[in-house]
C-alpha positions in Angstrom: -21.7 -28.1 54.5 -20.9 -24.9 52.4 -22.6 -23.7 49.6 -21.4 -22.4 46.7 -21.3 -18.3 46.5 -22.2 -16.9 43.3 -19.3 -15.3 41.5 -19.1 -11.6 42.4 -17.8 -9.3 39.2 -15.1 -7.2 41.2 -15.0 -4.7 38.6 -13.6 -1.3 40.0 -15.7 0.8 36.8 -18.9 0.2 35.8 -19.4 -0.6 32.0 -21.5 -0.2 29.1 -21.8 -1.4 25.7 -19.4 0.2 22.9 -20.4 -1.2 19.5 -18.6 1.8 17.9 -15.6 1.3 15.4 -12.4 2.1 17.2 -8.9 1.3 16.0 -5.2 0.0 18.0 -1.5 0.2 17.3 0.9 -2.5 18.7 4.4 -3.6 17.6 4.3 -1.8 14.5 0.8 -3.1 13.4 -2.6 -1.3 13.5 -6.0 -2.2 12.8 -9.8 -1.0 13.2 -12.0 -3.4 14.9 -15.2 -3.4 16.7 -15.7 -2.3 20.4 -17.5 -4.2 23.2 -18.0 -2.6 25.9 -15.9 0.9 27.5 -15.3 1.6 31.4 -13.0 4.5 32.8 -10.5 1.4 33.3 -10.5 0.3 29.9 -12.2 -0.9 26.9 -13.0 -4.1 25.1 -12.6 -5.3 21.3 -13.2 -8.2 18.8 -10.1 -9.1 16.5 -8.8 -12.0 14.5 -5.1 -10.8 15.4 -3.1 -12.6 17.8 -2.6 -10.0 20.8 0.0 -11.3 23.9 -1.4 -10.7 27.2 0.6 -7.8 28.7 1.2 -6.2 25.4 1.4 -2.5 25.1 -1.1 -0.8 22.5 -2.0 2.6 21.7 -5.9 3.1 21.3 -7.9 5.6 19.2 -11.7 5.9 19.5 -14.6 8.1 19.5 -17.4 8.6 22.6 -20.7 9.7 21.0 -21.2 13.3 21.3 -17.8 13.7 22.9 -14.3 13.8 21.4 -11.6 11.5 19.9 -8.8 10.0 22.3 -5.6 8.2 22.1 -4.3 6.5 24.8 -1.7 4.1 26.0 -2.8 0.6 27.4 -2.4 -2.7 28.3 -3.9 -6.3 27.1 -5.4 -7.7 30.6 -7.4 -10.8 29.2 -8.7 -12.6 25.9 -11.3 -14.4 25.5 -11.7 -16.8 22.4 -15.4 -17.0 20.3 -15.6 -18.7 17.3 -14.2 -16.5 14.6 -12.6 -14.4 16.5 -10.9 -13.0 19.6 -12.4 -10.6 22.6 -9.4 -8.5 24.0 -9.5 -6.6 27.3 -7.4 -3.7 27.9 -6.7 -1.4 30.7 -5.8 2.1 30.0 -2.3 2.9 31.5 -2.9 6.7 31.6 -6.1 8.1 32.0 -7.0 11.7 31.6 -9.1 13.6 33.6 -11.4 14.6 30.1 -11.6 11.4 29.6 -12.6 9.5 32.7 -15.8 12.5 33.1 -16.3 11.7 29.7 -16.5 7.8 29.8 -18.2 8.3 33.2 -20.9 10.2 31.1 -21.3 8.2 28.3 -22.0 4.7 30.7 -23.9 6.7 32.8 -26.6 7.3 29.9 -29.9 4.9 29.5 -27.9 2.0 28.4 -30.9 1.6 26.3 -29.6 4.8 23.8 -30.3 3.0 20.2 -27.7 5.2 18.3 -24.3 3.1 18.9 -24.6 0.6 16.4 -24.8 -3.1 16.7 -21.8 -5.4 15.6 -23.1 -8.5 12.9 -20.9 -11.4 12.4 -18.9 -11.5 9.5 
């Protein structure tokens, strides 16, 4: 008999939690949302918007105590929560900058208290 193995994450980044205001372009519409969580691969938001998987979108956000950034990426997943959406993107283009910086800020206590907490609306 086999046993079931628990599921693996096969993540290639770590990630942390990014409950930081951060905003997206795509197909001529932008709008600021709430983060989730950030990773040199990507990052993670909450939208009501309808989002096609493989969509192309230009994101701008902050890192605390670090700079702004826009870069290109692309939708990789959604996952549906009542009242809203939880999009995952993968950068297409990462820069240098921005992967030490990102590496950085998930590398802090995870326990930091100055990103601030997302409430349902």
């Amino acid at each position: 008999m086999f046993k079931d193995k628990p599921v693996v994450s096969r993540r290639k980044f770590p990630r942390k939690l990014f409950r930081r205001s951060m905003s997206y372009m795509t197909a001529g519409k932008a709008e600021v949302v709430d983060g989730v969580e950030i990773g040199e691969g990507g990052i993670s938001f909450r939208s009501n918007a309808l989002i096609e998987f493989g969509q192309k979108l230009i994101i701008n956000f902050f890192l605390q105590d670090g700079d702004f950034f826009s870069v290109c990426a692309t939708l990789r997943s959604s996952q549906e929560v009542v009242g809203y959406t939880i999009y995952g993107i993968s950068f297409d283009e990462v820069s240098l900058a921005l992967k030490r910086q990102i590496r950085a800020y998930v590398a802090r206590n995870s326990s930091d208290q100055t990103d601030r907490k997302i409430t349902k609306n």
